[in-house]
C-alpha positions in Angstrom: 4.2 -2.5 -55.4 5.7 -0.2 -52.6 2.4 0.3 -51.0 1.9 -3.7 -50.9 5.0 -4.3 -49.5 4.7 -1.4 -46.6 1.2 -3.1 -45.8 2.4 -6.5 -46.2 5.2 -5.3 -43.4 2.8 -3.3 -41.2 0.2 -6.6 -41.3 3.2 -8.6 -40.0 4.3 -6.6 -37.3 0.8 -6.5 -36.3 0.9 -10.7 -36.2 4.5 -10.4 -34.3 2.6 -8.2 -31.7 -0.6 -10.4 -31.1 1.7 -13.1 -30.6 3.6 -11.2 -27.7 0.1 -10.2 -26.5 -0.5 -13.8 -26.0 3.4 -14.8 -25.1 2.3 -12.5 -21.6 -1.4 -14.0 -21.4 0.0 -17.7 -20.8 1.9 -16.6 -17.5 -1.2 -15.0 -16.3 -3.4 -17.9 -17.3 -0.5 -20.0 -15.4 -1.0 -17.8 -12.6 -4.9 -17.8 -12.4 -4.6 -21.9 -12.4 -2.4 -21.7 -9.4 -4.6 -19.3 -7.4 -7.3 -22.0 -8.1 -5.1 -24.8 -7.1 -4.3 -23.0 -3.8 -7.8 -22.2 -3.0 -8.9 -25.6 -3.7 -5.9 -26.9 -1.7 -7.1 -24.7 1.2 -10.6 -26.0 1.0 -9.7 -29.7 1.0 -7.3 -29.3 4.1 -10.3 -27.6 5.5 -12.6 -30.0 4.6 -10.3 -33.2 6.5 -10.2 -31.4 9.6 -6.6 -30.0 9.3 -7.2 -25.9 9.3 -10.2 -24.1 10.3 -12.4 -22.1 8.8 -11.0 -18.9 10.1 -7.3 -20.2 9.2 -8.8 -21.4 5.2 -10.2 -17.7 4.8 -6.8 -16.1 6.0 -5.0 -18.4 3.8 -7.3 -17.6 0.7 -6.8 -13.6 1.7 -3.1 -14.4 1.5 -3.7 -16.2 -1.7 -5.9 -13.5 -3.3 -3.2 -10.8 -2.7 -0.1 -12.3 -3.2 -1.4 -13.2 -6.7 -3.8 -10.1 -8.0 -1.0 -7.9 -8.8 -2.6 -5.0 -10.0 -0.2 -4.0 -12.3 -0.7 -7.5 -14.6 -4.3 -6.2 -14.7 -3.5 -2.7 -15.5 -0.8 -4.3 -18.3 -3.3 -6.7 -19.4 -5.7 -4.3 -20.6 -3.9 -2.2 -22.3 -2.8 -4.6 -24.5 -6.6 -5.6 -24.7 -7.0 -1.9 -25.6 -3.7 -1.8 -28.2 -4.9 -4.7 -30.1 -8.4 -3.4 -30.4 -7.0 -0.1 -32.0 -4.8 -2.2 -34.3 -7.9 -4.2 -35.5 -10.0 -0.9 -36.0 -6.1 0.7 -37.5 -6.7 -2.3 -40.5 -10.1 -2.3 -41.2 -10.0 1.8 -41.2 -6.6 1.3 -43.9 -8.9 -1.3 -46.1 -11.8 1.3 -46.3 -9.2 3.8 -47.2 -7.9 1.4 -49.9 -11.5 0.7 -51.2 -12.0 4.5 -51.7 -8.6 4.5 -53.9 -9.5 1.0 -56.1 -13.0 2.6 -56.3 -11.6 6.0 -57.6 -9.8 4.5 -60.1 -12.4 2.2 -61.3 -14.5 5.3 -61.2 -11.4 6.4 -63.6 -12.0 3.6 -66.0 -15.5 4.1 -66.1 -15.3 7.3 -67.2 -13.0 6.7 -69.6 -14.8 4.2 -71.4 -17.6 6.4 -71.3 -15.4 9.0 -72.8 -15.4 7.4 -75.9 -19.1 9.0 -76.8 -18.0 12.6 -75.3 -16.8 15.5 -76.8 -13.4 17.1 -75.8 -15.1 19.6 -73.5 -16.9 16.6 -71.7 -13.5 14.5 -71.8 -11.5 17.3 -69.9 -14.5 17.7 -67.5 -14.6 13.8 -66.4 -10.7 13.6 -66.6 -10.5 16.8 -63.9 -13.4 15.5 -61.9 -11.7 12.0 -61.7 -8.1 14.2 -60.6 -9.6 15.5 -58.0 -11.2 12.2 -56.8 -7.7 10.6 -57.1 -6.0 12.9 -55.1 -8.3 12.9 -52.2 -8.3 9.5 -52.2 -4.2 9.4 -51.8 -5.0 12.2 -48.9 -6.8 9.1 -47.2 -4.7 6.6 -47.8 -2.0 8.5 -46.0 -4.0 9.8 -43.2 -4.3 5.6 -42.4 -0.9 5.3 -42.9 -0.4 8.2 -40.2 -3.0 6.2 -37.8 -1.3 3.2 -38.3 2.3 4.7 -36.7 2.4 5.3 -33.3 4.4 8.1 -33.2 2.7 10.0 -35.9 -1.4 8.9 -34.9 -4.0 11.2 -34.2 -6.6 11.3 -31.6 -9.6 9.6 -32.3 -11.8 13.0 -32.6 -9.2 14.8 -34.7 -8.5 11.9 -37.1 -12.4 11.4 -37.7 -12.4 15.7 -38.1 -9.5 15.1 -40.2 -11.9 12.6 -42.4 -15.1 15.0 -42.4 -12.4 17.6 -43.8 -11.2 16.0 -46.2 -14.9 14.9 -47.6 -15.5 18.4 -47.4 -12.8 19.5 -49.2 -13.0 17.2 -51.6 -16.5 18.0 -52.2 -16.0 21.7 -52.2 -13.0 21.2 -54.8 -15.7 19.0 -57.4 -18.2 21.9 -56.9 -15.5 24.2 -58.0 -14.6 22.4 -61.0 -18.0 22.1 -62.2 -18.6 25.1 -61.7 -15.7 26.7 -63.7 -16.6 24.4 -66.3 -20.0 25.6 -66.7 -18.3 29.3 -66.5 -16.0 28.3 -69.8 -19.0 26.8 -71.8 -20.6 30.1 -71.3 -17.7 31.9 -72.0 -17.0 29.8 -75.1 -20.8 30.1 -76.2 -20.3 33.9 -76.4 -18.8 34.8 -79.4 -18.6 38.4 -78.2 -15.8 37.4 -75.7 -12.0 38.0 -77.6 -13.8 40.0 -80.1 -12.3 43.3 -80.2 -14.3 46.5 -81.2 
């Protein structure tokens, strides 16, 4: 379906940028194991006699600060930061896709179920299950929206934007019971049409 092949595509991308995340670790690696190499270099020369102490701890200053560049750090996290927000992005879009397989088993159920109902019972469970349905497609695209950049919420207004939407879906279920207890009693009154 549509939906697979969007998720199938976002789930790639989302390979293609761990991969660049590592691409730029093994330089940084590379340069860690040369800071080592030099240190160690500066040790042994120190060790035969060559350089003092005074000259080893200047050169392993020089060595320090010519290769912490802060901004590799700085760049470094960040992508340690991206990559954990893409993990939590995927596992938030499969809980958003459980809620939709579950409202439409849900869906089933009650359909089956229908089979002992009366019509009055039918319409109830088929409005109920509606409602269910369509705020579960109001979470499956408020994951989508998370999961581009340019569109994604802050963390507090997409987890207020999830305690609305369980709101109003619970508010919407109450209403529809509700108004279905209203027509019963309506129906049950055989006053109501009756004209005097």
């Amino acid at each position: 379906t549509e939906g697979s092949k969007g998720r199938t595509k976002a789930l790639n991308d989302e390979v293609k940028a761990l991969d660049a995340i590592i691409d730029r670790a093994l330089p940084e690696k590379k340069r860690l194991e040369d800071l080592v190499e030099g240190v160690q270099g500066l040790r042994k020369a120190q060790a035969a006699g060559k350089i003092t102490a005074a000259e080893m701890e200047l050169g392993i200053k020089n060595l320090n600060a010519a290769y912490a560049d802060p901004e590799l750090k700085k760049r470094a996290e960040e992508e340690r930061k991206l990559a954990e927000i893409r993990r939590n992005s995927a596992e938030a879009y499969r809980k958003a896709m459980e809620v939709v397989l579950q409202t439409r088993q849900d869906a089933i159920n009650a359909d089956v179920a229908g089979v002992g109902m009366g019509d009055d019972q039918r319409e109830q469970a088929d409005r109920l299950n509606a409602v269910r349905q369509k705020y579960a497609e109001a979470r499956r695209q408020l994951e989508e929206q998370q999961e581009d950049v340019s569109r994604r919420l802050s963390q507090d207004a997409y987890q207020q934007r999830l305690a609305d939407l369980a709101d109003y879906q619970a508010r919407e279920l109450q209403m529809e019971v509700d108004g279905f207890d209203a027509r019963l009693l309506a129906q049950r009154d055989y006053r109501n049409g009756a004209k005097r």
